[in-house]
PyMOL Python script that loads the backbone (N, CA, C, O; Angstrom):
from pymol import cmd

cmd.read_pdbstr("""\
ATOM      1  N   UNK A   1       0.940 -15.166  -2.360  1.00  0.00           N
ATOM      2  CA  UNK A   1      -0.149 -14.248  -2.665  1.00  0.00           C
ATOM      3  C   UNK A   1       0.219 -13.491  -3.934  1.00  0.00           C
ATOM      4  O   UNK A   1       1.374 -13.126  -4.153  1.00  0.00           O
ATOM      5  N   UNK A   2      -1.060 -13.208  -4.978  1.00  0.00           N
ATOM      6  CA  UNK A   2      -0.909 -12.799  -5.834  1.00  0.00           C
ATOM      7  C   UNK A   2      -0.974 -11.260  -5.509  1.00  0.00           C
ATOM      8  O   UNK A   2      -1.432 -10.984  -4.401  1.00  0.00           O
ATOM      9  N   UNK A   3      -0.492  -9.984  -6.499  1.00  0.00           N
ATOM     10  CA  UNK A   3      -0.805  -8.797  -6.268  1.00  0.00           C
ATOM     11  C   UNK A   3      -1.926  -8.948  -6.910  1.00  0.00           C
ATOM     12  O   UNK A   3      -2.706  -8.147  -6.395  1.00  0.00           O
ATOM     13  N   UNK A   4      -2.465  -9.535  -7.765  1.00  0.00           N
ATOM     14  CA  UNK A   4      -3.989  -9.256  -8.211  1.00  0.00           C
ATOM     15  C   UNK A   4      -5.422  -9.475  -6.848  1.00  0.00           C
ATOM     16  O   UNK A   4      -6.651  -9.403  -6.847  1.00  0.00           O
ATOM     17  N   UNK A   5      -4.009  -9.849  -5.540  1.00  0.00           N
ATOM     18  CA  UNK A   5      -5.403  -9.851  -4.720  1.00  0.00           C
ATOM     19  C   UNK A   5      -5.634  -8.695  -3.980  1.00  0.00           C
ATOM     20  O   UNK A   5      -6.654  -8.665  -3.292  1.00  0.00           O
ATOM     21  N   UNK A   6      -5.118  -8.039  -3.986  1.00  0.00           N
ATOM     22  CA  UNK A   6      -5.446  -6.681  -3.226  1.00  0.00           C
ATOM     23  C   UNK A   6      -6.222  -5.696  -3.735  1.00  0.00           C
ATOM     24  O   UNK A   6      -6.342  -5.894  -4.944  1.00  0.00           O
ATOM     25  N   UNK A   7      -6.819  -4.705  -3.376  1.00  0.00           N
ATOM     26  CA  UNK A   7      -7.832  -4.265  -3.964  1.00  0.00           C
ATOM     27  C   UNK A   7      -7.993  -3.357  -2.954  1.00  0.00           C
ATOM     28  O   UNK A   7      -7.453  -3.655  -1.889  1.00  0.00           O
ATOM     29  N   UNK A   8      -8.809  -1.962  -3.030  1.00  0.00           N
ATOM     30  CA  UNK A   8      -8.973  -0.181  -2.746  1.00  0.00           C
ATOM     31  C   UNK A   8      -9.871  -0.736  -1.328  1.00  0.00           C
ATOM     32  O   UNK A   8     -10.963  -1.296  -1.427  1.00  0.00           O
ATOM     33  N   UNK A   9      -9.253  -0.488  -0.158  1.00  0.00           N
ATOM     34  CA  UNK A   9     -10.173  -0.652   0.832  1.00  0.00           C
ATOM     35  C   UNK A   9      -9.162  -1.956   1.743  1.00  0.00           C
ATOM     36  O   UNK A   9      -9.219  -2.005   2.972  1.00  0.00           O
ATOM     37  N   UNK A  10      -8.600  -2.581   1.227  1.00  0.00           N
ATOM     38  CA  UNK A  10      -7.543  -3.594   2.455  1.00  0.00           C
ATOM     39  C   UNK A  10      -6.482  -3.296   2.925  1.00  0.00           C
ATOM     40  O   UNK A  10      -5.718  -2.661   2.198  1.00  0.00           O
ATOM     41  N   UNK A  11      -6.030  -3.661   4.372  1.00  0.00           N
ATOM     42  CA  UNK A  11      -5.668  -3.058   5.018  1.00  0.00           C
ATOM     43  C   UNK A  11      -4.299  -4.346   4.723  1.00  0.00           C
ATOM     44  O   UNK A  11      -4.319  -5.568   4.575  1.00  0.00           O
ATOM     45  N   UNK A  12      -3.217  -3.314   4.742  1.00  0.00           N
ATOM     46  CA  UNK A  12      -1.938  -4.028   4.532  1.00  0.00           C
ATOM     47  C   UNK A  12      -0.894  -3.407   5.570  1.00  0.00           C
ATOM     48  O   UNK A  12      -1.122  -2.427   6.279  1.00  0.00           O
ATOM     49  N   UNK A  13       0.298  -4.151   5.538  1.00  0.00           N
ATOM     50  CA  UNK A  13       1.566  -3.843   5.961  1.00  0.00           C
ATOM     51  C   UNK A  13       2.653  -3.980   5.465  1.00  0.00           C
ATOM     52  O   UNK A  13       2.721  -5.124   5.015  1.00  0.00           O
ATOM     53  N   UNK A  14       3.873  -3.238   5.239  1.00  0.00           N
ATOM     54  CA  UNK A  14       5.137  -3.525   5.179  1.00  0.00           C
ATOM     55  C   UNK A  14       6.446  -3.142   5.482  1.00  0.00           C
ATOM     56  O   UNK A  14       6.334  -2.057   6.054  1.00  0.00           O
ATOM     57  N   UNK A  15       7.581  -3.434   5.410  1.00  0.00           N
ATOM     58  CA  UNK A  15       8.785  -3.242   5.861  1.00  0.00           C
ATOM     59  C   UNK A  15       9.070  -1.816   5.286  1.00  0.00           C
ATOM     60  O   UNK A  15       8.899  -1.449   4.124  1.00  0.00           O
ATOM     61  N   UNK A  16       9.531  -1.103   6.322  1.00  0.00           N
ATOM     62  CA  UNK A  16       9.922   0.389   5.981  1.00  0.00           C
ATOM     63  C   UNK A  16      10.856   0.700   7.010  1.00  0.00           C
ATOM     64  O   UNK A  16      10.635   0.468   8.199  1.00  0.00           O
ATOM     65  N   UNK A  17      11.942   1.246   6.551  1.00  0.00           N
ATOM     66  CA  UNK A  17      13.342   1.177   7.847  1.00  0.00           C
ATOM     67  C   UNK A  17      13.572   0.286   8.870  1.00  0.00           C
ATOM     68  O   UNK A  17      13.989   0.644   9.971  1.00  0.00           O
ATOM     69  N   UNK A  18      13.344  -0.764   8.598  1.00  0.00           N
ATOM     70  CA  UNK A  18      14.068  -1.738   9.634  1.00  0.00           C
ATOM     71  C   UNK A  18      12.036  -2.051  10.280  1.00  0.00           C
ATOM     72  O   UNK A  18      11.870  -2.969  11.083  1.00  0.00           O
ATOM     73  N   UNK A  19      11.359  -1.605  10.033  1.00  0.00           N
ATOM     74  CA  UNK A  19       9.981  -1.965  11.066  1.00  0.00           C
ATOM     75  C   UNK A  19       8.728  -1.889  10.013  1.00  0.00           C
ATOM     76  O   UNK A  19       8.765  -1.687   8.799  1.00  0.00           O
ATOM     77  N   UNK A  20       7.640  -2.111  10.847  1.00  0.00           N
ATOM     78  CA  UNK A  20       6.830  -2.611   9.767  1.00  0.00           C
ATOM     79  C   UNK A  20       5.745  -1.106   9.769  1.00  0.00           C
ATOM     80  O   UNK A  20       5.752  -0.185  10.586  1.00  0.00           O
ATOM     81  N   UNK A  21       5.177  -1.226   8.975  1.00  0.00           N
ATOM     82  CA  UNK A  21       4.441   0.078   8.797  1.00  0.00           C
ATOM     83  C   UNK A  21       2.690  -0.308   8.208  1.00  0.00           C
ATOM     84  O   UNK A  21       2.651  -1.154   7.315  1.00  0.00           O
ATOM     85  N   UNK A  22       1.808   0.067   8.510  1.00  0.00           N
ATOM     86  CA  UNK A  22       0.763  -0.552   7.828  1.00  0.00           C
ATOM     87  C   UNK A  22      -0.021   1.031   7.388  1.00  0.00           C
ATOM     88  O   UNK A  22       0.326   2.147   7.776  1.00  0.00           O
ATOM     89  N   UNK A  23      -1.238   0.655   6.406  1.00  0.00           N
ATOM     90  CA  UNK A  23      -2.144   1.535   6.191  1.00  0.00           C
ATOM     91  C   UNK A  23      -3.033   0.696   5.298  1.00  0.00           C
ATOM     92  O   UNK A  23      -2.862  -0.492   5.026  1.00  0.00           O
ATOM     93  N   UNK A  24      -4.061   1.530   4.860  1.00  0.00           N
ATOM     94  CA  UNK A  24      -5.323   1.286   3.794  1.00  0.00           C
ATOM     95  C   UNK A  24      -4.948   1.311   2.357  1.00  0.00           C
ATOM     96  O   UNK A  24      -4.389   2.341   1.981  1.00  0.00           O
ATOM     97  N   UNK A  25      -5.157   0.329   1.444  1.00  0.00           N
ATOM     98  CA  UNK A  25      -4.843   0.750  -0.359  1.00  0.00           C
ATOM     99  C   UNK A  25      -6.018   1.527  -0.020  1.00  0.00           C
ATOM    100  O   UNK A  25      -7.006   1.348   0.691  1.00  0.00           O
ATOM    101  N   UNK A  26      -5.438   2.745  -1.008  1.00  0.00           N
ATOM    102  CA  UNK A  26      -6.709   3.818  -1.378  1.00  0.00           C
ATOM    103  C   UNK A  26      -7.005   3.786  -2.919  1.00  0.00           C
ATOM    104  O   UNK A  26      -7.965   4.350  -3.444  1.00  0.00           O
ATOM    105  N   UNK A  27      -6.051   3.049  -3.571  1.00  0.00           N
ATOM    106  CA  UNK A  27      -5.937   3.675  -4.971  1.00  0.00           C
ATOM    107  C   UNK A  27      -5.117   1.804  -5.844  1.00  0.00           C
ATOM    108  O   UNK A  27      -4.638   1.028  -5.017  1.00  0.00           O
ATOM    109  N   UNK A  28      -5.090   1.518  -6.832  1.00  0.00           N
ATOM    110  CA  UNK A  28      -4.966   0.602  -7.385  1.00  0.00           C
ATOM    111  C   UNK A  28      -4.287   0.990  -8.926  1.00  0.00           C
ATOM    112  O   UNK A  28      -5.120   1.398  -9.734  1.00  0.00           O
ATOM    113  N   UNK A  29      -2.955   0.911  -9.384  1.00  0.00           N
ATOM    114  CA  UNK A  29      -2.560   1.586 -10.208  1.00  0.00           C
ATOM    115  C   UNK A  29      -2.423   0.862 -11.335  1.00  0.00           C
ATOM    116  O   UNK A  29      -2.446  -0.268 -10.848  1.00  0.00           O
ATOM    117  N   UNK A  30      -2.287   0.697 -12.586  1.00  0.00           N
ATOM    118  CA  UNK A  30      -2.263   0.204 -13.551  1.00  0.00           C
ATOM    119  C   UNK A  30      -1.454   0.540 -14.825  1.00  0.00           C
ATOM    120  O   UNK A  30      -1.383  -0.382 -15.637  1.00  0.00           O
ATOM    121  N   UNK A  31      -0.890   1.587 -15.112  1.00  0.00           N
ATOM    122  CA  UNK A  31      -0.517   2.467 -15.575  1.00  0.00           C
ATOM    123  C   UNK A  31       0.568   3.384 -14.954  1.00  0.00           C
ATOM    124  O   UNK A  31       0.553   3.943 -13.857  1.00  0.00           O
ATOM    125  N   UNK A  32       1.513   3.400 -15.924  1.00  0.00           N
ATOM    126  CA  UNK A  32       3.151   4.612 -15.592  1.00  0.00           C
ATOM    127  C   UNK A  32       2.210   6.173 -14.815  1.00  0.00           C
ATOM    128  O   UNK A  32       1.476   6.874 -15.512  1.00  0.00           O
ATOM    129  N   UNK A  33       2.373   6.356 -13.802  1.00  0.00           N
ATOM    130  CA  UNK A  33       2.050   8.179 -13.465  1.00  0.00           C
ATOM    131  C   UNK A  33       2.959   8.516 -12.461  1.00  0.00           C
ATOM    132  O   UNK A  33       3.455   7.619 -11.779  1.00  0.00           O
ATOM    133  N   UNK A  34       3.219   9.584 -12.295  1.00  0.00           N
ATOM    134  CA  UNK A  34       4.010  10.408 -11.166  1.00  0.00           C
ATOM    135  C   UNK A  34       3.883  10.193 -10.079  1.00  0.00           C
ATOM    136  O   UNK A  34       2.685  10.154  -9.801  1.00  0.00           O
ATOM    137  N   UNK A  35       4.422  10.043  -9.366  1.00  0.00           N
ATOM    138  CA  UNK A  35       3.913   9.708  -8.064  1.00  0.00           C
ATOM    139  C   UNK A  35       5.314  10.638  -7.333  1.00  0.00           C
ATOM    140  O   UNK A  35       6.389  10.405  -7.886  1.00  0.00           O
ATOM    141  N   UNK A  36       5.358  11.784  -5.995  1.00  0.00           N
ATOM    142  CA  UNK A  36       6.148  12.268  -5.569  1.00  0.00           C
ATOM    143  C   UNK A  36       7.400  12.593  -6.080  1.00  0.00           C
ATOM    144  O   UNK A  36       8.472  12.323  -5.537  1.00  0.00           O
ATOM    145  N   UNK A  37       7.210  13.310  -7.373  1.00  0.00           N
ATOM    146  CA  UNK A  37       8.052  13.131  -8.115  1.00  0.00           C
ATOM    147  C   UNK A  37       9.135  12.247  -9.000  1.00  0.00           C
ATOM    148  O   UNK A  37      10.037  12.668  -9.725  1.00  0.00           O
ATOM    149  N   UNK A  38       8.721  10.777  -8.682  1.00  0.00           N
ATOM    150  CA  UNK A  38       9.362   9.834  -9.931  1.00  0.00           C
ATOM    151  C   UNK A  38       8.232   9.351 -10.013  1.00  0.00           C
ATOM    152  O   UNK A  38       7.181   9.387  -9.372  1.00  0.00           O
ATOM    153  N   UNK A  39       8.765   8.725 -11.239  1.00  0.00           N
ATOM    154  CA  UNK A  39       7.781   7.672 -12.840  1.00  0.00           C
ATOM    155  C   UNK A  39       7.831   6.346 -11.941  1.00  0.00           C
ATOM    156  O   UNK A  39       8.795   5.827 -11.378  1.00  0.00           O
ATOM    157  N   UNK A  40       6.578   5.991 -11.983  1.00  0.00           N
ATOM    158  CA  UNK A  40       6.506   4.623 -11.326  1.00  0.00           C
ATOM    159  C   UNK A  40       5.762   3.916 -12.522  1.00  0.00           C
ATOM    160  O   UNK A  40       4.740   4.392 -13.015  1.00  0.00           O
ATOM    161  N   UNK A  41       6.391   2.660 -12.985  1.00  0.00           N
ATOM    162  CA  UNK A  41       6.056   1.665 -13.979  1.00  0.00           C
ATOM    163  C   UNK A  41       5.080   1.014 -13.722  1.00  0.00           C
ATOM    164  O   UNK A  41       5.239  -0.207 -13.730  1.00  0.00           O
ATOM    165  N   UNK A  42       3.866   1.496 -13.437  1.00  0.00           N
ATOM    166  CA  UNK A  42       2.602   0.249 -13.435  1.00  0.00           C
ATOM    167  C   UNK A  42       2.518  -0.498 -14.191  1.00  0.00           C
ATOM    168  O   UNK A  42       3.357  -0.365 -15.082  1.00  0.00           O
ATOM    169  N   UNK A  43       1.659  -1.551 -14.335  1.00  0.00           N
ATOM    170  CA  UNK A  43       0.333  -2.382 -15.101  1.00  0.00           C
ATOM    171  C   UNK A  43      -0.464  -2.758 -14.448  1.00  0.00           C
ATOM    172  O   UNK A  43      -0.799  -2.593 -13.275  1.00  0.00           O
ATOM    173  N   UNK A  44      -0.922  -3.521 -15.593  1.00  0.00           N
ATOM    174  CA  UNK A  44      -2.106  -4.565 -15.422  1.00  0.00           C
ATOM    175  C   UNK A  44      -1.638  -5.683 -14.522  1.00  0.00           C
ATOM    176  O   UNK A  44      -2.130  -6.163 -13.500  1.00  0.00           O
ATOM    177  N   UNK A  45      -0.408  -5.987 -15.287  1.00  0.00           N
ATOM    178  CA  UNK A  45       0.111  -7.276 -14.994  1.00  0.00           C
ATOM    179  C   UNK A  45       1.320  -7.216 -13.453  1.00  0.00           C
ATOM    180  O   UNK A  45       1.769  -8.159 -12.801  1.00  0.00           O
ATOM    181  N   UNK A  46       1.525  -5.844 -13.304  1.00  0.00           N
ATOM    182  CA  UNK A  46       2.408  -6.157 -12.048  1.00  0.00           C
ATOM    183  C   UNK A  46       1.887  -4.124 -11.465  1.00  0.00           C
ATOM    184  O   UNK A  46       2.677  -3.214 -11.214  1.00  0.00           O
ATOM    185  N   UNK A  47       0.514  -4.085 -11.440  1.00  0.00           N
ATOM    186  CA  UNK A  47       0.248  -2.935 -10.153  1.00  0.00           C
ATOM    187  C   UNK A  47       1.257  -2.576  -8.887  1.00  0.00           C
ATOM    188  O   UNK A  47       2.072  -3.248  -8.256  1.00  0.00           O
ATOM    189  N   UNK A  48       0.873  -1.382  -8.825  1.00  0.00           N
ATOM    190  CA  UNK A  48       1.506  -0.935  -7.633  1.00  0.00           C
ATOM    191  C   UNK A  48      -0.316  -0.472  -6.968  1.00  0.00           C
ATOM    192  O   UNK A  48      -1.358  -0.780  -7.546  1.00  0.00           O
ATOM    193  N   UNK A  49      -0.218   0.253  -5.744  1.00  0.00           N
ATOM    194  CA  UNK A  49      -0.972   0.564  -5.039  1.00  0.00           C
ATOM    195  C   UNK A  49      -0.522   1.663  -4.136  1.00  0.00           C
ATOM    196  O   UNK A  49       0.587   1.639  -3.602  1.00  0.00           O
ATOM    197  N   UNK A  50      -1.473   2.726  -3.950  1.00  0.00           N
ATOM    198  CA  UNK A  50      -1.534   3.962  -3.279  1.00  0.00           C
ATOM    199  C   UNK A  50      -1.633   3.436  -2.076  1.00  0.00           C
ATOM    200  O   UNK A  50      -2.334   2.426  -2.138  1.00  0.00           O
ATOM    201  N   UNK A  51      -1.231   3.665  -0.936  1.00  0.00           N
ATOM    202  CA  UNK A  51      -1.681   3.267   0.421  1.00  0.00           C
ATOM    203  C   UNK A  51      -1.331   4.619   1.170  1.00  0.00           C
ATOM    204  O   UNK A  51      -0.336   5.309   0.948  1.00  0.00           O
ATOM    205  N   UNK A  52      -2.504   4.921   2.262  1.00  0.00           N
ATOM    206  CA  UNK A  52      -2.632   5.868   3.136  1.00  0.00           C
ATOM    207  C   UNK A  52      -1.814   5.386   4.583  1.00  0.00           C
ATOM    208  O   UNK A  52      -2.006   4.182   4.754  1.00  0.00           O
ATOM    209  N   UNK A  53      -1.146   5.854   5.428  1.00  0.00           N
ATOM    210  CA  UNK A  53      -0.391   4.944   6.400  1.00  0.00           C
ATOM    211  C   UNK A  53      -1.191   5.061   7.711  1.00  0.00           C
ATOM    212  O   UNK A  53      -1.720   6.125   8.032  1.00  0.00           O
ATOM    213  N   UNK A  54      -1.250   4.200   8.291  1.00  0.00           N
ATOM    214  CA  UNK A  54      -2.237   4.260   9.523  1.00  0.00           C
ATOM    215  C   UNK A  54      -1.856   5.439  10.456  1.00  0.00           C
ATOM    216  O   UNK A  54      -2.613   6.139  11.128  1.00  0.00           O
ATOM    217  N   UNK A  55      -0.525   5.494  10.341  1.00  0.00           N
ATOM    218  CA  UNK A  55       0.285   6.450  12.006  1.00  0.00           C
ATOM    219  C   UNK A  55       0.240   8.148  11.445  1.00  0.00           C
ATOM    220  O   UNK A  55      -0.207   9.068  12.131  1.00  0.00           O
ATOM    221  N   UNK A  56       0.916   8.329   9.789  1.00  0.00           N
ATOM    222  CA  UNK A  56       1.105   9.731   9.509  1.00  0.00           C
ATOM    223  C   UNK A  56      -0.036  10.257   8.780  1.00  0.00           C
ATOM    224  O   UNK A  56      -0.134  11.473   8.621  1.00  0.00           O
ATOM    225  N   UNK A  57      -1.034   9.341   8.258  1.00  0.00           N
ATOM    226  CA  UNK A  57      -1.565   9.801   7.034  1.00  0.00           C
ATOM    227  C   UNK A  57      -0.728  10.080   5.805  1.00  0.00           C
ATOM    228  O   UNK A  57      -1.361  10.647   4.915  1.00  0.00           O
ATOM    229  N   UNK A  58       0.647   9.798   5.517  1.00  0.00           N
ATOM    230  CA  UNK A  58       1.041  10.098   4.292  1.00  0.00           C
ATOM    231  C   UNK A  58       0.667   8.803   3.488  1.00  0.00           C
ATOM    232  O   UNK A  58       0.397   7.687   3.930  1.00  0.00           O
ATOM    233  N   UNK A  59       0.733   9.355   1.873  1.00  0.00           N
ATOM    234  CA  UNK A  59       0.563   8.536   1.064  1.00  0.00           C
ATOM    235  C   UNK A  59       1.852   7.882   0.437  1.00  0.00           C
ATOM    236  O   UNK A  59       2.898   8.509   0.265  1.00  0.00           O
ATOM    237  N   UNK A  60       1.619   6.203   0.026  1.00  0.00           N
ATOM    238  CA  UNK A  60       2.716   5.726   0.033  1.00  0.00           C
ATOM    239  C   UNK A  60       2.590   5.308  -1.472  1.00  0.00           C
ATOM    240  O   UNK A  60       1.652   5.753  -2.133  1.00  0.00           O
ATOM    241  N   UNK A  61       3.466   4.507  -1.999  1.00  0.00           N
ATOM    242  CA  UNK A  61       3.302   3.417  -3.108  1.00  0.00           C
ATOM    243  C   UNK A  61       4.293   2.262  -3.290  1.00  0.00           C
ATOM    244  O   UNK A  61       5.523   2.252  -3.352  1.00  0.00           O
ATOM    245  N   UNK A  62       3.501   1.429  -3.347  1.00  0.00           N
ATOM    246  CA  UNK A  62       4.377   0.249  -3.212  1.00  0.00           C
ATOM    247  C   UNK A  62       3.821  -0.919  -4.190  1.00  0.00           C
ATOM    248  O   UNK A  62       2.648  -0.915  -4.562  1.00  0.00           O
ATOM    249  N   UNK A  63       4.883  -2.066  -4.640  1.00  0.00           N
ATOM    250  CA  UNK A  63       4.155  -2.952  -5.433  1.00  0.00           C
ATOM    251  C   UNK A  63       4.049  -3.884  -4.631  1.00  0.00           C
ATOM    252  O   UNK A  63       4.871  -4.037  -3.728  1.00  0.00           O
ATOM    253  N   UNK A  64       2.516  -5.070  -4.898  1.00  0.00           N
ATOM    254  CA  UNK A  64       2.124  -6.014  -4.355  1.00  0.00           C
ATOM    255  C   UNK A  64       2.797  -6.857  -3.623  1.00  0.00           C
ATOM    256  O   UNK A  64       2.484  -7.316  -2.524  1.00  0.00           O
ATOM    257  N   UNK A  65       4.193  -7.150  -4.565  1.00  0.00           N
ATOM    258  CA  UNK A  65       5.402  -7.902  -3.658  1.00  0.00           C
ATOM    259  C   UNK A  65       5.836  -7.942  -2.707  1.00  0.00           C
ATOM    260  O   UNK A  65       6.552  -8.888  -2.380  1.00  0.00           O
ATOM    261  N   UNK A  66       5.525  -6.776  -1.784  1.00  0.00           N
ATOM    262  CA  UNK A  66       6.046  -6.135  -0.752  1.00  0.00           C
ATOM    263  C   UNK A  66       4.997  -6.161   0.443  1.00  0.00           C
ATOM    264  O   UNK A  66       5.385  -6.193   1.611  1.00  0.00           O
ATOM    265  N   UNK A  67       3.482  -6.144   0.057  1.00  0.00           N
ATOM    266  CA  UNK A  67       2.748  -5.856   0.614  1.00  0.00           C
ATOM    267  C   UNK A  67       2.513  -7.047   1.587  1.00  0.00           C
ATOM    268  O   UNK A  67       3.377  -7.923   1.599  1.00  0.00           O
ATOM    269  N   UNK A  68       1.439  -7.167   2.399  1.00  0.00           N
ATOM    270  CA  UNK A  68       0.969  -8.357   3.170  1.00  0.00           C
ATOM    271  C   UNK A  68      -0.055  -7.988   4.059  1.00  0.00           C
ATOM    272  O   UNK A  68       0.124  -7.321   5.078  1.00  0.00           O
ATOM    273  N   UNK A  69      -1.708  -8.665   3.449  1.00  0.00           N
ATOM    274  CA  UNK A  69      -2.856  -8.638   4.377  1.00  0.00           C
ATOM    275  C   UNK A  69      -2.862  -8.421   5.531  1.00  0.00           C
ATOM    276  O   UNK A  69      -2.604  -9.518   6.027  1.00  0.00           O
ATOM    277  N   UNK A  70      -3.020  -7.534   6.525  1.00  0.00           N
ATOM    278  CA  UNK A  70      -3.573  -8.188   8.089  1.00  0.00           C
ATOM    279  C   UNK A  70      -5.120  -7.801   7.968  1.00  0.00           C
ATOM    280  O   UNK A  70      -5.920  -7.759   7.033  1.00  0.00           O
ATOM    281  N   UNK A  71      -5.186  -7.482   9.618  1.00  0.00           N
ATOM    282  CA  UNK A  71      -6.454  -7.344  10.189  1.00  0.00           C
ATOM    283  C   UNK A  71      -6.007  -5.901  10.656  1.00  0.00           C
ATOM    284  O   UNK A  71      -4.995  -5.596  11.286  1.00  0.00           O
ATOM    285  N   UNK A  72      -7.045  -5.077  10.175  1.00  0.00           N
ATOM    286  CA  UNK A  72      -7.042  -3.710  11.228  1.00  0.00           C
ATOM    287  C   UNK A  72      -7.277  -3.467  12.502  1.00  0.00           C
ATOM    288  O   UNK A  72      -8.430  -3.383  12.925  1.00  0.00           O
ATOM    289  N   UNK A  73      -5.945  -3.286  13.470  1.00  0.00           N
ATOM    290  CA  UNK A  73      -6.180  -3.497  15.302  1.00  0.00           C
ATOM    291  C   UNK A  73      -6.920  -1.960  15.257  1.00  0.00           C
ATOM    292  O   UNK A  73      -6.928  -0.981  14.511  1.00  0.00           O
ATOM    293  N   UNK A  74      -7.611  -2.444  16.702  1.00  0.00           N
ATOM    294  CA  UNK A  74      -8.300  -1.618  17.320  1.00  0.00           C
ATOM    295  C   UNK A  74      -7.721  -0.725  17.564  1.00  0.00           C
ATOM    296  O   UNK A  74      -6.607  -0.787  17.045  1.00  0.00           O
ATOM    297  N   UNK A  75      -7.917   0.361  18.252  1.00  0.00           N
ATOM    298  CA  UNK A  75      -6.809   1.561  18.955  1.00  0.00           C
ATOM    299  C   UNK A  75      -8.033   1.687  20.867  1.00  0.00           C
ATOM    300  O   UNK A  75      -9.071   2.288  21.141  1.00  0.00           O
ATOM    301  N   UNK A  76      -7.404   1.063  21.409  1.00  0.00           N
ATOM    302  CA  UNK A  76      -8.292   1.258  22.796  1.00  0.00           C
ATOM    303  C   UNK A  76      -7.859   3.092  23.769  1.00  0.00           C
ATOM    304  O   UNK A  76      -6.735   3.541  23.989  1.00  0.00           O
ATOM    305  N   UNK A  77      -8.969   3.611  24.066  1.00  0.00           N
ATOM    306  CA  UNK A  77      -8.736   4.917  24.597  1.00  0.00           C
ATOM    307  C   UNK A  77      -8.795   4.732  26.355  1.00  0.00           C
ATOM    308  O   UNK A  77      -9.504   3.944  26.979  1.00  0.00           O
ATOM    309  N   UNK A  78      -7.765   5.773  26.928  1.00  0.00           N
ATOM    310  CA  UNK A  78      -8.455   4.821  27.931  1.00  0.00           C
ATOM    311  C   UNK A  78      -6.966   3.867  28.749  1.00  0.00           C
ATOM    312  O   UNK A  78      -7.179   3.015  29.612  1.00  0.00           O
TER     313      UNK A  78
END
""", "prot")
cmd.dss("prot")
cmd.show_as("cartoon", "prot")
cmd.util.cbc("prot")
cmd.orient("prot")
């Protein structure tokens, strides 16, 4: 999978301390900006992406390489 396939609105997952972690891209980066205090090296050609995390709501960033499509599970109440 390319990182040019992801895009503001898909729901991804990835490895974070030993387990997997998922959330929503909110944001699609292209360009060097701050992010939690360090310089993160965007482009065109190798994006990173903002992602919201399903469990804390914190915001993450990560590059495409890392990332990986699923399906958003349900949460049953109950």
């Amino acid at each position: 999978m390319t990182t040019s396939e992801f895009k503001v609105g898909d729901h991804v997952e990835w490895r974070h301390d030993g387990s997997k972690t998922s959330g929503v891209i909110t944001e699609k980066v292209t360009s060097e900006i701050m992010f939690k205090g360090y310089v993160r090296h965007a482009s065109s050609k190798e994006p990173q992406y903002i992602i919201k995390s399903d469990i804390t709501n914190h915001l993450a960033m990560h590059k495409g390489t890392i990332l990986r499509r699923v399906k958003k599970q349900r949460v049953h109440a109950g």
